[in-house]
N, C-alpha and C positions, 0 to 999 in steps of 0.2 A: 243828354247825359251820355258822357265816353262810356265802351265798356271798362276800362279800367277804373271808372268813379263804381260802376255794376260791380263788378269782383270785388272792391274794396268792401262796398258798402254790406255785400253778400258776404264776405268774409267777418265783417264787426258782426251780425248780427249771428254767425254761426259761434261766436268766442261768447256772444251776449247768451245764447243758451245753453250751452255748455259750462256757464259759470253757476247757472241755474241750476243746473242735471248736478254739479258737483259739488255743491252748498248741500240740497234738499237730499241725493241720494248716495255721494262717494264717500261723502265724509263720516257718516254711520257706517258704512260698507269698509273704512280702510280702520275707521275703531275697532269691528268685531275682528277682522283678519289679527292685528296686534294682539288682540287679547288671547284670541285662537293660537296668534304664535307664541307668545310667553307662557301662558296655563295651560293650554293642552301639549303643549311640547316639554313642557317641564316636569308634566304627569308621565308624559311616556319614559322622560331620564328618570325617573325613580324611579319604575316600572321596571325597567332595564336593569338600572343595580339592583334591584333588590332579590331581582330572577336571576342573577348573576350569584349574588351571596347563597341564594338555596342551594343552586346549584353545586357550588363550592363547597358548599359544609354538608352535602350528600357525599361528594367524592372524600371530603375530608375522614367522615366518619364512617365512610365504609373501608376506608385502609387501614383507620385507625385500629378496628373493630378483627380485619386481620391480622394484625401486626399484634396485636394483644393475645389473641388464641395464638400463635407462634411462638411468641413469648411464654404463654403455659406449657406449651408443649416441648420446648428449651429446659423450662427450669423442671418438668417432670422426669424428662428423659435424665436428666444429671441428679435428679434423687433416687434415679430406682436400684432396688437391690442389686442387680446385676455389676455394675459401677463399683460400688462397695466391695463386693464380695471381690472383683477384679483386682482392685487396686492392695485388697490384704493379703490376697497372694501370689502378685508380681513378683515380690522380693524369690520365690521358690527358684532355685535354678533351675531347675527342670521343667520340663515339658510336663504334663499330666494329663489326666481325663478331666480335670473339674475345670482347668484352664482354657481347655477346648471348648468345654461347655459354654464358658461364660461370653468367651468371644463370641459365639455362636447366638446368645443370647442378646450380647450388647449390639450386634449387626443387625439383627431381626428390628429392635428400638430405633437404630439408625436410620432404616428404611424407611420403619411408619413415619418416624420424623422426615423425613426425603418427601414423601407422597404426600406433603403437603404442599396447596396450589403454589405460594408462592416461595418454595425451597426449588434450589435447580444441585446441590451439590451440599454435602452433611459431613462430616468426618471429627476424630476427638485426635487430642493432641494432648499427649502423655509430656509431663516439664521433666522427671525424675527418669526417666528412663525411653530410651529408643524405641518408639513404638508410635504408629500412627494407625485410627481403625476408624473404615468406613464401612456402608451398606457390603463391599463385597472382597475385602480383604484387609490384611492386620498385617504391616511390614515395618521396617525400619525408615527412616524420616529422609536417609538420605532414598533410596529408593523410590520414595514415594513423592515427593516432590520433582522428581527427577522422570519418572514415568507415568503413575497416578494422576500427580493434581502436577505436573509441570509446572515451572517458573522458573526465571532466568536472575541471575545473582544477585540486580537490584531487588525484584520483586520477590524475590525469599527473602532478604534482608527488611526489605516493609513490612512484610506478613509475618518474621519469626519476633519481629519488634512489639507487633499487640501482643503476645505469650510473657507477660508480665506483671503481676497486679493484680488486684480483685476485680476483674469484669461480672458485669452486671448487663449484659444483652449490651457491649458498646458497638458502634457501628464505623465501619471501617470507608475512609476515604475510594472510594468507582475507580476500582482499577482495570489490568486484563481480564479478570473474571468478575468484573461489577463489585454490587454490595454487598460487603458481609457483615454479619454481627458475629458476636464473639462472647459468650460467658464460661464464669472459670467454675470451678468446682475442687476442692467445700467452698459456700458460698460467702462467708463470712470472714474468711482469710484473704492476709493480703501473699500466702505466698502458697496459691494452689497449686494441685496435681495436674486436674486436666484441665483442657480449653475445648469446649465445645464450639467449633465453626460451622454456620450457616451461608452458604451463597444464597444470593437471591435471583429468583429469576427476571431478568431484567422482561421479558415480552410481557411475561405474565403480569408482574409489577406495573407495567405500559399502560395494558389492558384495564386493571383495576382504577389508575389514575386517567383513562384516559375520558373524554365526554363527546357522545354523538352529536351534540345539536351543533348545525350549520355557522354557527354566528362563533363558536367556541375554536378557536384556530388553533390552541396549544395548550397541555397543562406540563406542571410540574411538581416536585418535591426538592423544594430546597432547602439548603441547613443556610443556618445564620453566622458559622464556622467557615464560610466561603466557596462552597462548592454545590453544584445540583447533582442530587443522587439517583434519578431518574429523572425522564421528559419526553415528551410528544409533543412535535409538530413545534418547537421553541428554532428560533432562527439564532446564527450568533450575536446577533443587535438584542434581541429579547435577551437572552441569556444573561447578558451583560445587565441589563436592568434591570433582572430578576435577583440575579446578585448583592448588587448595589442598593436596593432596597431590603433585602432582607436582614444586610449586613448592620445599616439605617434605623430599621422600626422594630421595635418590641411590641408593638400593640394587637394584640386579638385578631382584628381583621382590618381590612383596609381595602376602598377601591377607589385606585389609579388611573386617568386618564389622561394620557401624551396626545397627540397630532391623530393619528390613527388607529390606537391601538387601547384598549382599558386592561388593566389591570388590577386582580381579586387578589387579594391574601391574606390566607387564614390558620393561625396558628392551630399546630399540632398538637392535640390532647395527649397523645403518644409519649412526644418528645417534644419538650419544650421549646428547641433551639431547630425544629424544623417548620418550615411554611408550605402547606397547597397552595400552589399558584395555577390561576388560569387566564391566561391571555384572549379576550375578545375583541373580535373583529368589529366596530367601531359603525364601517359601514351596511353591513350586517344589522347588527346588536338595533342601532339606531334607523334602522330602514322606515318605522311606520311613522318615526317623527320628519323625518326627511318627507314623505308622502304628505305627510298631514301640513308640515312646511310649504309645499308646490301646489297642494291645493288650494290653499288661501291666497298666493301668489296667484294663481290661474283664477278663483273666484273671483280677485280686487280688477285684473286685465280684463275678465270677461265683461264685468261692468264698466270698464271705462271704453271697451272696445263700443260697448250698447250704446252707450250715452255718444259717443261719437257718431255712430253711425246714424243715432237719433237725430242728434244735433243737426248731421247735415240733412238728412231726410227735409227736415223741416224750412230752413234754408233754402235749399234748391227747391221744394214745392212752392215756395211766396214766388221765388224768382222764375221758375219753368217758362211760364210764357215769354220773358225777355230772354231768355238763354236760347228759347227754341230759334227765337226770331234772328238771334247771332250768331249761333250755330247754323243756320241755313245760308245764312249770308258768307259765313266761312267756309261753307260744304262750295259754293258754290266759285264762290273765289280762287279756292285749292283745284275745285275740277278747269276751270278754266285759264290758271298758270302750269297745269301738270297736262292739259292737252296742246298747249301754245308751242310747243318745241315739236311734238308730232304733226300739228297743223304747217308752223316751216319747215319740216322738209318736206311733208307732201306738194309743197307750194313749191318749194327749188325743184321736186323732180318734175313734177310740171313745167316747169320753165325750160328743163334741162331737154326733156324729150319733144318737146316744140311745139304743144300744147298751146302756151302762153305766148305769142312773140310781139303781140301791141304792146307798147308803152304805158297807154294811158290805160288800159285792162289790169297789164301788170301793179301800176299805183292806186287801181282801183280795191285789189286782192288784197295787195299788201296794207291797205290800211285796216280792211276790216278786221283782218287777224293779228294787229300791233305788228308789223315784220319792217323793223327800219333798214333802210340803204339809202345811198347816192347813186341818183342818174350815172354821174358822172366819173364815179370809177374805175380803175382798169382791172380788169379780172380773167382770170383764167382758169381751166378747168380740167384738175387730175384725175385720169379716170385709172381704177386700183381694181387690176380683175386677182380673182383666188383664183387658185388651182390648189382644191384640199388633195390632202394624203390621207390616210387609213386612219392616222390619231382623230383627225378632225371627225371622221363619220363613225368613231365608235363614242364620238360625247355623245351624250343628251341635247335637246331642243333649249331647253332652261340652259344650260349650259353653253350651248352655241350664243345663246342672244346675248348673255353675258359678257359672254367673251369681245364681242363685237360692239358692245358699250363699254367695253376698258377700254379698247382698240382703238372708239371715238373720242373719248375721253382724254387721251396719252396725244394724239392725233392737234387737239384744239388746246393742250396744254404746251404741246413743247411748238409748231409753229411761232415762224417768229411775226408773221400775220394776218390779222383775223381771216376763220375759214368758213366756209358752211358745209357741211358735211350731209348726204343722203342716198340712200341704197335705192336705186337703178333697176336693178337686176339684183337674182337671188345669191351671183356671183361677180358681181362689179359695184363698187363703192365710188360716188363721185367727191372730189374736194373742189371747191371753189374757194383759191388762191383772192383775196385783194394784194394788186402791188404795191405796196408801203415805197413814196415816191422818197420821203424824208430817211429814212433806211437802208433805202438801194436795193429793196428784200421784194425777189420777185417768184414766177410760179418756178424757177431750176430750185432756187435756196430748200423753198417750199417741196421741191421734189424728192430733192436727197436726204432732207431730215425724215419727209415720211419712210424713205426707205430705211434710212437705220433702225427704227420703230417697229418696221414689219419685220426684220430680220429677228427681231427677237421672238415671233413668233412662226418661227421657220419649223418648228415642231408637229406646227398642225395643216399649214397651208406654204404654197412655195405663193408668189405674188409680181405683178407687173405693175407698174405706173405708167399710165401715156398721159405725155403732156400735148393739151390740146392746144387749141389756138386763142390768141391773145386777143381781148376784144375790151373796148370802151361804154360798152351799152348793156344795160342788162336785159335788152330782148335779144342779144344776139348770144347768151350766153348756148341755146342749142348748138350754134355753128362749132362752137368751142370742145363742147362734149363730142358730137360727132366726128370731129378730128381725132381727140383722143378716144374714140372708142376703136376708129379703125388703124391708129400707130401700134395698138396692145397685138397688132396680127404681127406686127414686127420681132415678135416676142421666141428668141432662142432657147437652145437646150440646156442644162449644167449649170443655173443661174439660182440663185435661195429668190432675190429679189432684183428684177430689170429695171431699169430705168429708157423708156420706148421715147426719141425726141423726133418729130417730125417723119416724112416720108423716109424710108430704110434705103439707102444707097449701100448697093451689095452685089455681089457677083452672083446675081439667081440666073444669067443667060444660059447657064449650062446644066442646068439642072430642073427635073422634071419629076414634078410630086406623084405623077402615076408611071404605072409601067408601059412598057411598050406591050407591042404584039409580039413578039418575038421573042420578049424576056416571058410572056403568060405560056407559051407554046412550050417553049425552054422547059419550066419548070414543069407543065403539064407530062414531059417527055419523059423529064426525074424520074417524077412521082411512080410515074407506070414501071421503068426502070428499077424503081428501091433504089435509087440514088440520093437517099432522105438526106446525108450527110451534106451535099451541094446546095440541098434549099434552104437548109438553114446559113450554108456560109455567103451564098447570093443575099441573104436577106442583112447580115450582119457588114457584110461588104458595102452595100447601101448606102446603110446606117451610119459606118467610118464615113464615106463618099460625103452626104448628106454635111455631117459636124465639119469636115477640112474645108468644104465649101463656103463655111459661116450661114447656112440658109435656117431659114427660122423655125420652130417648134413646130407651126399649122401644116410647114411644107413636108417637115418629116412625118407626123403624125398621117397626112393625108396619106405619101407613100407606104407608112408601115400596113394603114386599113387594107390600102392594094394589096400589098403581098397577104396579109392573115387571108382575105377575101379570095382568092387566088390558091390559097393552101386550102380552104374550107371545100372549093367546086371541087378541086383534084382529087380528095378523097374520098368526097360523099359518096360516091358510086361505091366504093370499097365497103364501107363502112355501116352497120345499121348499130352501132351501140351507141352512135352521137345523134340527138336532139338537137331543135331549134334554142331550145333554153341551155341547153350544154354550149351552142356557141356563140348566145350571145354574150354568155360570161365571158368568152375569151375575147370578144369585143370591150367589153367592159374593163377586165384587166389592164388590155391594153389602151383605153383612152385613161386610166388613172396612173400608166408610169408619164414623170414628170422629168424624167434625166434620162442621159443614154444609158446610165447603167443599168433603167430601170428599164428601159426597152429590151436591151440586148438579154437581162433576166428574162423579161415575159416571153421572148422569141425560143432560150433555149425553154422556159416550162411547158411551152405551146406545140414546138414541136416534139418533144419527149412524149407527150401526150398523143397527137396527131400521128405520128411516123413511128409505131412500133412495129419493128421485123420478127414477124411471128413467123416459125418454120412451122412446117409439119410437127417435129417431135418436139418441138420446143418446151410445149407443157411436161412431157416425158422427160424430158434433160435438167429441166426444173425440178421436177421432184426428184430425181435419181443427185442430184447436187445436196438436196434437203436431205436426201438419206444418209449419204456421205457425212455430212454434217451429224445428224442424228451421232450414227457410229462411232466418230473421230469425239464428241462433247455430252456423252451422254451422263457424264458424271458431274454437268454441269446442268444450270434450271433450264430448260428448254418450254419458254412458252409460247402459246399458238399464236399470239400477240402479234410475234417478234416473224415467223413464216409471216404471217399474212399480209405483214405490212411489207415483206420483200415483195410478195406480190401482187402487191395494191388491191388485197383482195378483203371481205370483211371475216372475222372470226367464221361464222357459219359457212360462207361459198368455200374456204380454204378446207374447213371442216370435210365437209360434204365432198370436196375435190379429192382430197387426198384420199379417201376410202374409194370411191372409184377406180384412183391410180393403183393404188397399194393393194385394196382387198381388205384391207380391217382400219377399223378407227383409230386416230391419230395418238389419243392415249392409251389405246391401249398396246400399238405398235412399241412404242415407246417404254410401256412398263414390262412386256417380254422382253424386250432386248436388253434392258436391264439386269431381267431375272438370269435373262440365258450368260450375260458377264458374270450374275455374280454366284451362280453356280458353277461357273469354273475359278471360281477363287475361292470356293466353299471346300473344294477336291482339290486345288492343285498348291496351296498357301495353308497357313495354319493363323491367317488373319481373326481379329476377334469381328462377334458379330456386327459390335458397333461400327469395326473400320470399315467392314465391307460395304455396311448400309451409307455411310458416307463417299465410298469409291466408286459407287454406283450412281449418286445423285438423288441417297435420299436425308432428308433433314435430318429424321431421329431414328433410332430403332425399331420402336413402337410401328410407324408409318410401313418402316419394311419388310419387320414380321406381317403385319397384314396384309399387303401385298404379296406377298412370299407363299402364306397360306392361301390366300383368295386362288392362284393360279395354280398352286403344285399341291392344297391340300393336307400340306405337312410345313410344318416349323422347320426356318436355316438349320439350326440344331440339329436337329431329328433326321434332316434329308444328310447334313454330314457326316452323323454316326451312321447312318442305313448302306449308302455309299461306300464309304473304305472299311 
């Protein structure tokens, strides 16, 4: 039996129990969840409106309930004797005592009626006679409209429009000053004297319609006359449908539910033609049936997740033993095609290094380890040395090996034929070229593709190819490598990637990778001399010499070691601040420049370090420059940073030095010299204190008064008045 008859047949018999598990225990399980979600979710939407209508008809009857005592207190104010007695001896010309009285009395009523919660503004309005009177004065109508209760020429003409007719508490369209109601007096006429106005206070009014609970996102008070008289928390999309339904329904109460949003509406005992409206949040309102929703959802998965997991459980137990026996036979298959490309190149480097050089050894290796070839092909052998740069040895290890399987990768895809590819050395990469005879494609073609390939990674490594020698036989493929590993000496300066062909025909007769005697004596002479500026330009002189020459990298590189070598004895005797580890980094340096530019850099960084001409007072002359400086930028940040690193020195030694030279600490040298400038600009200017604390170089004023105080004991202030 194949494994694939296994899988199959392990497959029918996991669908065969699972058909079982879904019969006996899903299909009870996916009943109750339906049920769960039609009646217990249909119990929470009643639940929902019904806590919705309480609500409503709390808010409704509690405004109601206001609105009514306001209403008593309207029609009481406009029956009391005061009003009466007022109105019977308006006609008097004259001014009196009783007329006095009475305003005084009817002000007094005006006010209780004021000081209720939801009045914000009370005032009467005489039809027969010029006179208007509220809580705190009794003037003429044009006055008072005009200073009093201001309004602009439409909204007196609105407001002087209700002053007509028998009003009975009518309610006036939310204007600039909200809602008012309006009753006339005597109350029974259609052509009364006065007109009692109520403003309402709109916050207060907010506040009584408004409802704490979370789920409740707006209420309102709408007339059915087309306009809302109050509201909280209504968007203009609500608004609009509060409208349009109220405009719509005559019935009692109603609850509305759109997309998002439910809607309550319950008419006003008050006033017929208005509705409490409350708009609820949907997702909110409806959150415990949404929950009760996703848990029966998450119950019916949990069970079919079980039953699954059963299912296979049981399936893979029948079959374990054959799965074990296939899965080992796979384990072992995968380890032996995933070691078979590490075992050929350790086999080609073998070959390469000379290891291997019988024939019949070689076919003896190669068969154990599946490694096909022909005897009889002609092959040749690139050898590709690095020379990293600083990018490459700040990667990672994971990162380098990476990089070096793209490399082979890019390497055996673009050739135009077939290669073997194996690392040699930690820094030399070999390619074994076959020559493709039907092609014409041999190891140069093979050469120059690899070089375009490695130029792209000119970033991290600069790179040489030497093409070895051409050979027929794969025991001779050593002789091949060994050629190309000694052409890569051939290898010049100022290059990304070389391409090294055979023995280097060049003009080396005149040119010698060490120094003479006479050049080390020479320099030795410098050196004693303080001639430092000669040994760097002898070294760089070379260096030109060296490149117009065409002579190759190893021949420069050997001269440059000379001369550093040559630099190191001449000054040791001078010197005890340099270490063995101090120069072998500048060894190091210098075997990692890869171009002249990059020599001629290391030489001046090398000697800058090496050849400093320290006089006697030099450290003196240095600090007396620093001080200069201080003086001439003290108004600018001066930090110790910025000294030290003139004098390659760290915060602390600079620290420490300069109190030596000077006599006192660096900051605080600095925060007197400050103070001593800006005491003479405190005497000799009438600058403010902030400018000074700025022309002095300090950030704020605060910073400078406490310095200012810490030194001299007394406040800028204080020392300017004491002074002049």
């Amino acid at each position: 039996m194949t494994i694939s008859k296994l899988y199959k047949f392990r497959l029918a018999l996991f669908w065969r129990l699972f058909t079982n598990y879904f019969i006996v225990i899903l299909v009870p399980v996916i009943v109750a969840c339906i049920l769960a979600h039609v009646l217990v979710i249909r119990t929470i939407e009643n639940d929902a409106e019904k806590l919705n209508d309480v609500i409503i008809s709390q808010i409704s009857k509690q405004a109601d309930t206001a609105l009514d005592s306001l209403k008593s207190n309207m029609i009481n104010m406009l029956s009391s004797s005061n009003l009466t007695s007022l109105l019977n001896i308006m006609d008097e010309s004259q001014e009196n005592q009783q007329r006095a009285e009475q305003f005084h009395a009817l002000k007094e009523q005006l006010n209780k009626l004021q000081s209720d919660k939801l009045v914000s503004k009370v005032f009467l309005y005489f039809v027969n006679h010029d006179l208007v009177v509220d809580e705190d004065i009794y003037t003429d109508k044009g006055y008072y409209f005009t200073f009093s209760y201001p309004l602009d020429e439409q909204q007196r003409k609105a407001q002087l429009s209700h002053f007509s007719g028998k009003k009975m508490m009518d309610f006036t369209d939310p204007n600039k000053h909200g809602m008012s109601a309006v009753m006339s007096y005597p109350f029974n006429t259609n052509n009364p004297e006065v007109y009692l106005v109520v403003d309402f206070d709109q916050e207060k009014l907010k506040s009584l319609i408004s409802n704490p609970e979370k789920w409740v996102t707006g209420t309102a008070i709408a007339s059915s006359q087309g306009f809302i008289l109050n509201q909280v928390g209504l968007t203009d999309q609500e608004g609009a449908a509060v409208l349009a339904h109220t405009r719509s329904n005559s019935k009692g109460s109603q609850f509305l539910i759109t997309n998002e949003v439910a809607m309550s509406l319950v008419k006003s005992r008050f006033n017929d033609s208005w509705y409490y409206v409350t708009i609820a949040d949907l997702g909110t309102l409806m959150k415990p049936a949404h929950i009760t929703r996703l848990i029966s959802w998450a119950f019916l998965f949990f069970f079919l997740v079980v039953g699954s997991i059963i299912s296979y459980y049981l399936s893979r137990r029948v079959y374990r033993p054959i799965q074990e026996i296939t899965e080992a036979n796979e384990e072992l298959s995968q380890r032996v095609s995933g070691m078979s490309h590490v075992l050929h190149e350790h086999f080609i480097t073998k070959m390469l290094l000379g290891e291997y050089r019988d024939a019949c050894s070689i076919e003896n290796y190669a068969k154990e380890i599946a490694f096909a070839y022909n005897k009889n092909d002609v092959r040749t052998v690139l050898c590709i040395a690095f020379h990293y740069n600083v990018t490459y040895e700040q990667l990672s290890e994971p990162t380098k090996s990476f990089l070096f399987v793209e490399l082979k990768e890019r390497i055996c895809k673009l050739s135009p034929s077939p290669v073997w590819l194996c690392q040699t050395k930690p820094e030399v990469m070999a390619c074994v070229v076959l020559h493709d005879s039907f092609l014409h494609v041999g190891a140069e073609d093979a050469a120059n593709i690899i070089s375009v390939i490695l130029e792209q990674y000119s970033q991290y490594f600069k790179a040489t190819v030497g093409i070895g020698k051409t050979v027929n036989a794969i025991e001779l493929l050593h002789e091949s490598y060994e050629l190309g590993i000694s052409v890569l000496q051939n290898r010049r300066l100022d290059f990304e990637v070389e391409i090294c062909r055979g023995p280097y025909v060049g003009d080396r007769a005149h040119w010698d990778s060490f120094l003479t005697v006479q050049d080390v004596n020479r320099m030795f002479n410098q050196c004693k001399t303080r001639e430092y500026e000669k040994l760097l330009q002898f070294a760089l002189d070379m260096l030109d010499d060296g490149l117009r020459k065409n002579v190759t990298a190893i021949q420069i590189k050997y001269l440059c070691t000379d001369i550093l070598n040559t630099w190191i004895r001449a000054i040791e005797t001078e010197h005890d601040d340099f270490n063995v580890l101090f120069f072998s980094k500048l060894f190091e340096r210098l075997e990692r420049s890869m171009t002249s530019k990059e020599l001629k850099d290391c030489f001046l960084d090398i000697h800058s370090v090496l050849f400093r001409n320290k006089e006697p007072d030099q450290r003196t002359k240095q600090f007396t420059e620093i001080l200069d400086y201080i003086h001439t930028h003290y108004n600018e940040e001066l930090s110790i940073e910025y000294f030290a690193g003139l004098l390659n020195m760290s915060n602390g030694h600079f620290s420490r030095t300069f109190k030596d030279e000077i006599g006192e600490k660096y900051v605080e040298y600095i925060a007197k010299y400050r103070l001593k400038m800006a005491k003479k600009f405190l005497l000799e200017t009438d600058y403010k204190i902030d400018d000074i604390a700025e022309k002095v170089g300090y950030w704020g004023r605060n910073s400078f008064i406490r310095t200012f105080r810490k030194y001299e004991g007394i406040t800028p202030a204080k020392y300017r008045t004491i002074h002049n």
